[in-house]
PLY file of the C-alpha trace (Angstrom):
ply
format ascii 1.0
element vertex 310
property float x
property float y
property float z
element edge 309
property int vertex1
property int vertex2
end_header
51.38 30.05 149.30
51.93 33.76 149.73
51.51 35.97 146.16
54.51 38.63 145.34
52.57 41.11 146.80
52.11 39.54 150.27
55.52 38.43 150.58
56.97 42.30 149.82
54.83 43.40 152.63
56.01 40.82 155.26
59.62 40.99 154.10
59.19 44.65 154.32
58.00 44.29 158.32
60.15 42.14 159.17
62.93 44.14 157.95
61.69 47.07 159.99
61.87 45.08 162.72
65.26 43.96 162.61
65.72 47.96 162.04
64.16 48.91 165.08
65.46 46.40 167.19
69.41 46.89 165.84
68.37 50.88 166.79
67.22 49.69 170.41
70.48 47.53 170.97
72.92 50.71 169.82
70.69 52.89 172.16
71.43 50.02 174.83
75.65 49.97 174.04
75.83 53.75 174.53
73.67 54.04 177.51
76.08 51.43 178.79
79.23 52.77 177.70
78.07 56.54 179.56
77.48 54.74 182.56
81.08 53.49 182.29
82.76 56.90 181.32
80.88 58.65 184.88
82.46 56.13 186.32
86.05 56.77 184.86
86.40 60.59 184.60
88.66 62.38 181.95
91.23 65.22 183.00
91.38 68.39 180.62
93.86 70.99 180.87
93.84 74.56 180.51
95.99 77.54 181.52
95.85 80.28 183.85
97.84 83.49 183.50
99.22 85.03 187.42
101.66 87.35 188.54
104.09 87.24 190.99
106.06 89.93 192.74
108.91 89.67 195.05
109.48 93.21 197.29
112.28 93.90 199.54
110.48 96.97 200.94
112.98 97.78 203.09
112.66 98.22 207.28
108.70 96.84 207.04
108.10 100.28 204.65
108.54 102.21 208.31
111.25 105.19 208.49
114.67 103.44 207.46
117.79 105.02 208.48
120.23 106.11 207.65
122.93 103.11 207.91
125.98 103.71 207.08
125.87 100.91 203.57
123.03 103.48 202.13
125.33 106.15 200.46
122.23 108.13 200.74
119.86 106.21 199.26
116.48 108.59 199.18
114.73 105.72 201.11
116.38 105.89 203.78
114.46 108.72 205.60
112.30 109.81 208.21
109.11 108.90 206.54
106.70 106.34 206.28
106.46 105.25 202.83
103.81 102.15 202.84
100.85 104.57 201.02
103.66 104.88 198.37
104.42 101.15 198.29
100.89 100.00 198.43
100.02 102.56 196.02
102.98 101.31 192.97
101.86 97.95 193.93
98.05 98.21 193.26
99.27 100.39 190.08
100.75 96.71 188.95
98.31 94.22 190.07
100.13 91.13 191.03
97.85 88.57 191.94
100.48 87.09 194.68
102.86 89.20 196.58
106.00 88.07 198.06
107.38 90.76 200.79
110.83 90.41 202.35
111.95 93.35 205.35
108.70 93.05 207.03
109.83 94.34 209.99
107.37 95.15 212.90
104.66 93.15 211.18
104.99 91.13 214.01
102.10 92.62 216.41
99.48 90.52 218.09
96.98 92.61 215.77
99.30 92.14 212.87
98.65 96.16 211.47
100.94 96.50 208.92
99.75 92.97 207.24
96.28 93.90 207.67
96.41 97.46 206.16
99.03 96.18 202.71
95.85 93.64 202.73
93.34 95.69 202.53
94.44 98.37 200.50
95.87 95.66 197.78
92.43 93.90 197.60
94.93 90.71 198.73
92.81 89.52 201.31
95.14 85.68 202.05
98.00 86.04 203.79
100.41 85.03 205.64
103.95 85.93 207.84
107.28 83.98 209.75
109.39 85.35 211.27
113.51 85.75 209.60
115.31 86.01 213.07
116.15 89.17 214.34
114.15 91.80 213.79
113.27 90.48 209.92
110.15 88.84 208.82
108.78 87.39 205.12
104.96 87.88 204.25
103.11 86.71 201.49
99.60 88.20 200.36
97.34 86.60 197.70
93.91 87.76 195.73
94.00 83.18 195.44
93.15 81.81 198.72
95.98 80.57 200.69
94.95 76.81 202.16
97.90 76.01 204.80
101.53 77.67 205.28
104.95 76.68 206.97
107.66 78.06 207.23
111.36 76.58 207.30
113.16 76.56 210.72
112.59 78.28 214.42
116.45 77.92 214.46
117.39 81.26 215.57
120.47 80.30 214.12
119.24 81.46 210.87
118.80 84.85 210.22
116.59 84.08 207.36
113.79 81.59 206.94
111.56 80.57 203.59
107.40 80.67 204.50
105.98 78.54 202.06
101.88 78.71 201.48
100.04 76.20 198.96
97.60 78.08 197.05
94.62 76.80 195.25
94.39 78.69 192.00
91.47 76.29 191.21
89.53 73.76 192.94
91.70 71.00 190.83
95.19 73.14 190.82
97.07 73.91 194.17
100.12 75.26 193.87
103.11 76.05 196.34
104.60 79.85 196.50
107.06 80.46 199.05
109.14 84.08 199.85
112.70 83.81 201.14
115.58 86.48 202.45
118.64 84.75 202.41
121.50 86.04 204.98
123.42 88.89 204.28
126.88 88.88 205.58
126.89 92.46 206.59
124.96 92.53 209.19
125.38 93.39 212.45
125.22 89.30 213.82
127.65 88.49 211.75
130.30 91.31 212.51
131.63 89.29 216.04
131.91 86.41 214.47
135.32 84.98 212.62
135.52 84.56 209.06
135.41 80.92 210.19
132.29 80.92 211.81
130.80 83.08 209.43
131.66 80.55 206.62
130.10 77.51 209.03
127.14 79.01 209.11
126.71 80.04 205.75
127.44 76.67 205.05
124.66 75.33 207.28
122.09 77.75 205.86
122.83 76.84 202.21
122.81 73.05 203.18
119.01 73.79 204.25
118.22 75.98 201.19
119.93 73.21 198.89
117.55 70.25 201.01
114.54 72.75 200.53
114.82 72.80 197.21
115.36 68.98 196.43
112.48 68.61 198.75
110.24 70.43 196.24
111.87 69.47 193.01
108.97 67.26 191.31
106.18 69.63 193.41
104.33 72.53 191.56
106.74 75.70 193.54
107.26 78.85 192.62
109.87 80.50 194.93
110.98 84.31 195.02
113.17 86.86 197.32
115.77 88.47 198.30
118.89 86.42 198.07
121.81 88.66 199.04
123.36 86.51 196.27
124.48 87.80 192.63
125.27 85.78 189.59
129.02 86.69 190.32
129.10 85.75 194.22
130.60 82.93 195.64
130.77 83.39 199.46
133.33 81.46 200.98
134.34 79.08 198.09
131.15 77.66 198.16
129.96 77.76 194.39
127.35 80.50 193.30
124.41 79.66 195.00
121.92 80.64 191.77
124.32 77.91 189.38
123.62 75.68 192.28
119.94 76.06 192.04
119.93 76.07 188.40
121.50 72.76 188.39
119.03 71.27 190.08
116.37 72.04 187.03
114.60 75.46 188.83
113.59 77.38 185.82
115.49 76.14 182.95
112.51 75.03 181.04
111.91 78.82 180.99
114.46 81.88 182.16
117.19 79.39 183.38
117.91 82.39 186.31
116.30 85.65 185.52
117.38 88.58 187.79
117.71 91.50 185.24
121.29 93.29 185.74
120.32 96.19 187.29
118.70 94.48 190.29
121.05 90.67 190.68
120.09 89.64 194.07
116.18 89.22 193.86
114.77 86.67 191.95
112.10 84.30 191.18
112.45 80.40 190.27
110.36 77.67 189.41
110.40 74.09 189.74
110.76 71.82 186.97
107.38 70.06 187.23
105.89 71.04 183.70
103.57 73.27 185.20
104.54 76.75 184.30
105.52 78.57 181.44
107.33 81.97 181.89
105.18 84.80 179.58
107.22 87.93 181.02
109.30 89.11 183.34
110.03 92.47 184.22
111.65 95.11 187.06
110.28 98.76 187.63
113.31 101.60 187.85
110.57 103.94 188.31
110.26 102.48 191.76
113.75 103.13 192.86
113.20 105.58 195.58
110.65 104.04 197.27
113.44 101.02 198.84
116.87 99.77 197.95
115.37 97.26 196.21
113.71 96.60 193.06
110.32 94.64 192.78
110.64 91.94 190.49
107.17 90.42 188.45
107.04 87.61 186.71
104.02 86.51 184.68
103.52 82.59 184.81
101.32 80.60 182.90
100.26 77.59 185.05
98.96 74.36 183.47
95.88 73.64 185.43
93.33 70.09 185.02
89.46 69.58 185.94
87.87 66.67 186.09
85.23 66.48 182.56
82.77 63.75 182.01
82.29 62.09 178.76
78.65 62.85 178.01
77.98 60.94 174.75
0 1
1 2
2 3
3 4
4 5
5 6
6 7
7 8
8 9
9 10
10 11
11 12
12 13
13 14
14 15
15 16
16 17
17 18
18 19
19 20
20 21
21 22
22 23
23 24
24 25
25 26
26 27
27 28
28 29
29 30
30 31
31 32
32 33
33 34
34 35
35 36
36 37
37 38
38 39
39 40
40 41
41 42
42 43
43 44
44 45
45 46
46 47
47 48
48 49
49 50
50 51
51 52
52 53
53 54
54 55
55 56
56 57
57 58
58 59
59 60
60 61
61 62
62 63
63 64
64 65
65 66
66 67
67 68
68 69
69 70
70 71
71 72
72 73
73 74
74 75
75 76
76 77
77 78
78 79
79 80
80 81
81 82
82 83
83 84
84 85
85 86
86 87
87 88
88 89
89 90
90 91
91 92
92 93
93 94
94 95
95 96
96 97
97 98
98 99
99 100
100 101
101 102
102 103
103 104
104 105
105 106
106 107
107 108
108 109
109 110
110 111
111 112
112 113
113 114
114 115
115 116
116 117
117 118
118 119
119 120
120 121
121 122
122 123
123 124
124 125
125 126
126 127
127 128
128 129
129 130
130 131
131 132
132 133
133 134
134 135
135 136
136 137
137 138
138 139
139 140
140 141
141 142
142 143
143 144
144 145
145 146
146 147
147 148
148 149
149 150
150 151
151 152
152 153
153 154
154 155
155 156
156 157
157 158
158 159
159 160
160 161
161 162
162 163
163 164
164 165
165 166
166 167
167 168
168 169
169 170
170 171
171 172
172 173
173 174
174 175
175 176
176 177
177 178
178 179
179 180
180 181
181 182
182 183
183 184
184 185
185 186
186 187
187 188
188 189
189 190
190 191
191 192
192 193
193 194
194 195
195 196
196 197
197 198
198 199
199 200
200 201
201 202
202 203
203 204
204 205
205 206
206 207
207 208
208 209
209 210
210 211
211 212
212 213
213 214
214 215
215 216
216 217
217 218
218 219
219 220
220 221
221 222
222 223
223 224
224 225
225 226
226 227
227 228
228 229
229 230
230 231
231 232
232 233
233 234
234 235
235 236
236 237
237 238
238 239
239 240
240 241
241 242
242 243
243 244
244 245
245 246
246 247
247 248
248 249
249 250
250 251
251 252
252 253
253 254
254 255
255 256
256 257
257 258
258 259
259 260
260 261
261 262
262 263
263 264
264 265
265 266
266 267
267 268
268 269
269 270
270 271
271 272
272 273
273 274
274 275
275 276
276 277
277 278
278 279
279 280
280 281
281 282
282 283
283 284
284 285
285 286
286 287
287 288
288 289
289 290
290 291
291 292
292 293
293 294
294 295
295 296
296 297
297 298
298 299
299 300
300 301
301 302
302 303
303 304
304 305
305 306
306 307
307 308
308 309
């Protein structure tokens, strides 16, 4: 029979044993339970801040005029006024630029795109054609992964190029420049007010498709719409209410295109993704084109993949 003594000290072991071993199992379960986790990865979000412009800059920047509409607008001249574009554009530093009026960008060695690239430190990009002598561009410091643009109907005089851009390796997103028809022009002057409204129907029908098309995908969209909040070509229905109702931007600025400047604008779609911090136009651009440049700054939800490491 063991004394008091004895018995202390192999209670005592035994009990460190039990210790060591419970220690050794626990050590076991989380080992396990990592393994698991690397197998089953976590998604953490976080935001990043961009900007976005949309430019009509008016005859591809090149000497302008004068038309007869201008009432002697001062950019309508004999001048060529891209060093002054690219120059208030750098002075804002958007980090994607949606053009509309790029006319003559067109050449096989693509110039004008090349040198508003350079200069803007925006070295993605990408062009399509708006029938006639009109093109959209789009330039990006992000890199630009695949474009498309809407229709080779030369029907339209107006087209949407779309580009998804991957602001991270986990978040692409879709940014897409536009320049709806305007019913001035010269294409439309033969035609009757019949055949005018026919095919401002039909272009509207493929805007209206576009945009259901991208309603649960992560799209910004911006241009020059011809369109004010007042308009309603042809008994139509204002084409920015029509948008609106489909969800673009009212989780944010339900339709922001500041008085001063009504027809360009930027929406977004109603996937959760972006958060409107600002959004501004520049007066002290106004000589430069008859339009305004328009910049929004978006906050876009991103994700990355994390691993539990526990």
């Amino acid at each position: 029979m063991l004394n008091t003594e004895n018995s202390m000290s192999i209670l005592f072991i035994l009990l460190f044993a039990l210790c060591a071993e419970s220690k050794t199992l626990t050590f076991t379960d989380m080992s396990t339970n990592n393994v698991h986790k690397k197998t089953n990865t976590d998604m953490k979000t976080s935001n990043i801040v961009i900007r976005v412009m949309t430019y009509n800059i008016l005859e591809g920047a090149y000497p302008a005029g004068p038309p007869s509409y201008t009432s002697g607008h001062p950019a309508y001249s004999n001048k060529d006024r891209s060093e002054e574009i690219i120059g208030f554009i750098k002075s804002k530093n958007p980090d994607i630029l949606l053009l509309q009026e790029c006319n003559g960008w067109a050449d096989p060695d693509n110039t004008r795109l090349q040198q508003f690239s350079a200069q803007l430190d925006m070295p993605y990009k990408a062009i399509a054609p708006n029938h006639g002598s009109y093109k959209v561009a789009l330039l990006s410091k992000y890199p630009i992964v695949d474009y498309t643009y809407l229709s080779d109907d030369v029907y339209y005089y107006w087209n949407i190029l779309t580009t998804k851009i991957q602001l991270t390796p986990s978040c692409p997103i879709e940014v897409a420049s536009t320049h709806f028809a305007w019913w001035g022009m010269p294409g439309y002057s033969k035609m009757t007010e019949e055949q005018k409204k026919q095919t401002y129907i039909k272009q509207r029908s493929s805007l209206m498709a576009y945009f259901q098309k991208y309603l649960n995908r992560n799209l910004i969209i911006g241009g020059d719409w011809n369109h004010s909040a007042k308009q309603s070509p042809f008994d139509q229905g204002n084409l920015h209410d029509a948008i609106s109702n489909l969800g673009y931007g009212k989780n944010s600025l339900n339709r922001f295109h500041p008085e001063k400047n009504p027809i360009d604008n930027i929406y977004l779609s109603p996937s959760g993704k972006f958060i409107i911090l600002n959004c501004e136009t520049f007066p002290e651009a106004k000589d430069l084109s008859d339009h305004l440049p328009l910049m929004a700054e978006i906050s876009v939800i991103t994700e990355k993949e994390i691993t539990d490491k526990k």
